[in-house]
C-alpha positions as CSV (number, residue, x, y, z in Angstrom):
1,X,-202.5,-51.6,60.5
2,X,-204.5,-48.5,62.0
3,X,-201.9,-48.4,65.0
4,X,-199.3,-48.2,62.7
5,X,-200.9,-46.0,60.9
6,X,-201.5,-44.2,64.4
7,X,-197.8,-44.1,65.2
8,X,-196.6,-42.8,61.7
9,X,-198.7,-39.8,61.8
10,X,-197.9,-39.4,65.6
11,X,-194.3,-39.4,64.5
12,X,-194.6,-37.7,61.4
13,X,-196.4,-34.4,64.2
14,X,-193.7,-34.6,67.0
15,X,-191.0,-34.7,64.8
16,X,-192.2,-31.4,63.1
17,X,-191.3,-33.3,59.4
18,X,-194.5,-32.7,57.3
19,X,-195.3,-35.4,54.0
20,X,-194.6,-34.1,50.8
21,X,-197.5,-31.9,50.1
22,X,-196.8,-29.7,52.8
23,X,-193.4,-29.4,53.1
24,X,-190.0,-29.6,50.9
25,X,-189.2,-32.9,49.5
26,X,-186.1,-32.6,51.8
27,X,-188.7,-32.8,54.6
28,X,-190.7,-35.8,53.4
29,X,-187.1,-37.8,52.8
30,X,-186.2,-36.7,56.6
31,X,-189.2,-38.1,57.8
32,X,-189.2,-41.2,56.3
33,X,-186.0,-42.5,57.4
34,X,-186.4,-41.4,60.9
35,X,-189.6,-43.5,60.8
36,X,-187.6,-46.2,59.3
37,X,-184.9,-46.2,62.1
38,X,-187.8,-46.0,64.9
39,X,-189.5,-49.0,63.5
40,X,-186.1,-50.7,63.2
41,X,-185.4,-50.2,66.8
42,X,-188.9,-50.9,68.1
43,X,-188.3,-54.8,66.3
44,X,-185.8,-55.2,69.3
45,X,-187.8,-53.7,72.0
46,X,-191.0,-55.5,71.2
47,X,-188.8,-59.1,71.2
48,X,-188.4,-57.4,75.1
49,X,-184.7,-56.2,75.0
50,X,-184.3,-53.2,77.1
51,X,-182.9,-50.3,75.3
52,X,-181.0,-47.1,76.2
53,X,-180.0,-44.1,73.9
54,X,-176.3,-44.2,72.8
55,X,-173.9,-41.4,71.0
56,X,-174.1,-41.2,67.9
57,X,-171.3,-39.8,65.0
58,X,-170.9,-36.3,64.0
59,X,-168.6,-35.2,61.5
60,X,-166.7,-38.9,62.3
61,X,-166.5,-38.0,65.7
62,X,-168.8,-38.5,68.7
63,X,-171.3,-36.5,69.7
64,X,-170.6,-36.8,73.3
65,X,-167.6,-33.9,72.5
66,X,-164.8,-35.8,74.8
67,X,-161.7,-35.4,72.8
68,X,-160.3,-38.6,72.1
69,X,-163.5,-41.2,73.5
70,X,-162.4,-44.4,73.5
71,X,-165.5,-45.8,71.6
72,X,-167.0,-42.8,69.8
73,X,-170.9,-43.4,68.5
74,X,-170.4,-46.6,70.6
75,X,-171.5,-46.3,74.2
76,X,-174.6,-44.7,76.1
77,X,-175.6,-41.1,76.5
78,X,-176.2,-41.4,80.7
79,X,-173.6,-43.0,83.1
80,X,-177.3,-44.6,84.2
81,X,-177.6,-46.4,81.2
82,X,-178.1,-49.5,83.5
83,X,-181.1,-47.9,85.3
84,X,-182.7,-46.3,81.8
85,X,-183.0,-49.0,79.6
86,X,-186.3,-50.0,79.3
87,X,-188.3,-52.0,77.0
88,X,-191.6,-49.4,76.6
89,X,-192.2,-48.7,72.9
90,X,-193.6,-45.4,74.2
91,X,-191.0,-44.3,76.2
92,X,-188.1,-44.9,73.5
93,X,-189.7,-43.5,70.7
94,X,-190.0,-40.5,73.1
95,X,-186.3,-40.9,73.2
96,X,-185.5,-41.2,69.6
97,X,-187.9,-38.4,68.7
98,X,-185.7,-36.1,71.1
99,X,-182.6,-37.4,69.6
100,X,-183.3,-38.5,65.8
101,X,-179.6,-39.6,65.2
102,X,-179.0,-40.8,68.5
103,X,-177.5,-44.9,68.5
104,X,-179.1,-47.3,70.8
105,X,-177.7,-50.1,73.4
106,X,-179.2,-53.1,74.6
107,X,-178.6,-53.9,78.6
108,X,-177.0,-57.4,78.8
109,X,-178.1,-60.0,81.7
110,X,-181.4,-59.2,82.5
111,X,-183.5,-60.7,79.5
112,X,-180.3,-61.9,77.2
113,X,-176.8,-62.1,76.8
114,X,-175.2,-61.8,73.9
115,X,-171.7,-63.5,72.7
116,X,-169.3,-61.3,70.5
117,X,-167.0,-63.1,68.1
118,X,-164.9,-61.5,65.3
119,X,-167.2,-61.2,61.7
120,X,-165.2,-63.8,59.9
121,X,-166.0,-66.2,63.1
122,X,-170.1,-65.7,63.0
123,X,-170.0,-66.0,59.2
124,X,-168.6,-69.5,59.5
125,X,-170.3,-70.6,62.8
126,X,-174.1,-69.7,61.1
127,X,-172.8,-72.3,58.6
128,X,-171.9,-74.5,60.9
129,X,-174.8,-74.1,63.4
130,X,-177.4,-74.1,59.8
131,X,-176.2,-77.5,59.1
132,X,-175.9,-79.2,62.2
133,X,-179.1,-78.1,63.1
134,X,-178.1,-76.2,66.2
135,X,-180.6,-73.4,66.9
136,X,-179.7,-70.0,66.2
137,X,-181.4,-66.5,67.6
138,X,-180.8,-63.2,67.2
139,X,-177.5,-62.5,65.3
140,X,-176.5,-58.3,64.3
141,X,-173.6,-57.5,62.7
142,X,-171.5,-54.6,63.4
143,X,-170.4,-53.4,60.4
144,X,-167.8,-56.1,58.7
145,X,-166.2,-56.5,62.0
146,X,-167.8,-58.3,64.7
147,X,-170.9,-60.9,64.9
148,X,-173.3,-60.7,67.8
149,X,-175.4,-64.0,68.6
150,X,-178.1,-63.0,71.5
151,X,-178.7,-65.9,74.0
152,X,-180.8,-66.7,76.9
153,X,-179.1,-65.2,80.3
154,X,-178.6,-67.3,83.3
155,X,-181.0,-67.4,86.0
156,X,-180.3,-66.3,89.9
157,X,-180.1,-69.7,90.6
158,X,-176.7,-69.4,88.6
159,X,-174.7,-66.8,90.6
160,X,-172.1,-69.2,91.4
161,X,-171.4,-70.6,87.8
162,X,-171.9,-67.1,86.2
163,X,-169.5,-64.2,86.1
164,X,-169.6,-60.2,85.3
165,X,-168.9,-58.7,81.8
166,X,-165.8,-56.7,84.3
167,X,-164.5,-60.5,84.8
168,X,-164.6,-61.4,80.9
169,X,-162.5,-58.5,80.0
170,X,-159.3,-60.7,80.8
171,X,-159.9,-64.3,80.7
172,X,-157.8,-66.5,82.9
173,X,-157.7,-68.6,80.0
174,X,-158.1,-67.3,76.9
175,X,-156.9,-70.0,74.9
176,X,-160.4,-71.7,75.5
177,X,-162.3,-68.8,73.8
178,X,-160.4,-67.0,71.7
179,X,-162.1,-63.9,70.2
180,X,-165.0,-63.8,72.6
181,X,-166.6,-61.6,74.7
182,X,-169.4,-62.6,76.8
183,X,-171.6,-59.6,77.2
184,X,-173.5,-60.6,80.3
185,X,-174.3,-58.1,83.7
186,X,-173.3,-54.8,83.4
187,X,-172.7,-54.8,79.7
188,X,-174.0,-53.5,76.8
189,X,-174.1,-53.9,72.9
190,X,-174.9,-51.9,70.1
191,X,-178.4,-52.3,68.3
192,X,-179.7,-51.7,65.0
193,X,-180.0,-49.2,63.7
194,X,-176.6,-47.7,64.8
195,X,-174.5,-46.2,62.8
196,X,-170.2,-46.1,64.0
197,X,-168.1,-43.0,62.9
198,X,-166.5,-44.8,60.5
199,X,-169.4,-44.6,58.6
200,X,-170.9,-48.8,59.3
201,X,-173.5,-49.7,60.5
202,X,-175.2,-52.3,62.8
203,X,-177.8,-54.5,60.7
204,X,-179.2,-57.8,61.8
205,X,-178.5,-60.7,60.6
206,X,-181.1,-62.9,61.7
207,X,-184.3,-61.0,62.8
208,X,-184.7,-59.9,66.9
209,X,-187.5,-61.8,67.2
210,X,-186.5,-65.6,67.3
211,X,-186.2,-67.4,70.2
212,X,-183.2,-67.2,72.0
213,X,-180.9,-70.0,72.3
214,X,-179.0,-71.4,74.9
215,X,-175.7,-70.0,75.4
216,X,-173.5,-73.0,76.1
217,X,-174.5,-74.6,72.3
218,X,-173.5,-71.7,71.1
219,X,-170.1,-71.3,72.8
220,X,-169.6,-74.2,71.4
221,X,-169.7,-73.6,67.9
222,X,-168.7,-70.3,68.0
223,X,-165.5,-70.9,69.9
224,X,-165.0,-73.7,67.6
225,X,-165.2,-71.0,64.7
226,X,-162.5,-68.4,66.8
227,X,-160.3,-70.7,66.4
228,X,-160.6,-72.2,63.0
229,X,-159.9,-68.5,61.6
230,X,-157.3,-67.6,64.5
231,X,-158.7,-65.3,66.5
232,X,-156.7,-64.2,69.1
233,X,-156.9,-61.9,72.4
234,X,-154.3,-58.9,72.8
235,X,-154.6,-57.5,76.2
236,X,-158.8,-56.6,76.2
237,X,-158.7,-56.2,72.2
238,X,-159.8,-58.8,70.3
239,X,-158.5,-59.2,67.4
240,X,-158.1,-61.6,64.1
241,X,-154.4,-63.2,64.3
């Protein structure tokens, strides 16, 4: 309790926002939920994801300032996203004190992967995974649209039975995973506590602590689930048919 203590007044001093005896109520409310949405991300980088800053939405656009980005408020600040992320609790709240409203991404294939299924999909294979006692990690949602379910990642000794998150983008056979992306190496997802242009937000679903599971259960069910509600691929869009 006394680190915590520690780290609020720490954050409370580098982020210039004063409590509400010294400063405006304004201030005080500021404060708070920037404390709120460090201690929100730090829940994923104690379970040991490695995180990098991301865009974040200004105004309903992103605050990169490309006209017309592809994924605004979705993707990282630094073409070395790969090379940043990092799992030290010091070094990213250095990061989000810099940047307050800055979103965050989790590298994929180094500690975890993480399997991305249309919203309607995850709802229905927590369900199914809850009652046939499959185990279940990690799960965020990203807004209402899409269900993310973090897994173990495969080993080196895998290299010939594993592929790139390049490779996923157009499955040879999409017909056996319909409305599934494997984020694996060289990928990324968003984390809580995002927040997209549209105004959603990234929550978890079940907490970033749990064990993570292994992924091939998991495909099962979830690809079971894709295609009970009929989700289909359109070129590298995923969508709900």
């Amino acid at each position: 309790m006394q680190s915590a203590g520690r780290r609020s007044n720490w954050w409370r001093r580098r982020s210039g926002l004063g409590a509400r005896e010294t400063g405006p109520l304004g201030a005080a409310e500021a404060a708070a939920r920037l404390e709120s949405r460090l201690e929100q991300l730090l829940r994923a980088v104690r379970a040991g994801f490695p995180v990098a800053p991301a865009a974040h939405a200004v105004d309903y656009r992103c605050s990169c300032g490309r006209v017309g980005c592809p994924a605004p408020a979705q993707h990282p600040l630094s073409f070395a996203w790969q090379s940043q992320a990092s799992a030290d609790t010091e070094q990213v709240t250095r990061w989000l004190t810099r940047d307050p409203d800055a979103n965050a991404v989790t590298a994929t294939g180094r500690t975890h992967d993480v399997l991305d299924v249309p919203a309607e999909a995850g709802r229905l294979a927590l369900e199914r995974m809850d009652s046939l006692g499959v185990a279940v990690g990690p799960v965020a949602a990203i807004g209402e649209d899409r269900y993310l379910f973090f897994t173990t990642s495969r080993s080196a000794l895998d290299e010939d039975e594993w592929w790139t998150s390049e490779l996923d983008t157009s499955p040879e056979d999409v017909s056996e995973h319909p409305g599934l992306r494997w984020h694996t190496r060289g990928s990324y997802v968003l984390l809580p506590p995002s927040r997209l242009a549209d105004g959603s937000t990234v929550s978890w679903v079940r907490d970033p602590d749990r064990t993570l599971p292994d992924p091939l259960r998991v495909l099962d069910v979830l690809t079971d689930a894709c295609t009970a509600v009929g989700a289909v691929a359109v070129g590298e869009h995923w969508l709900i048919g």
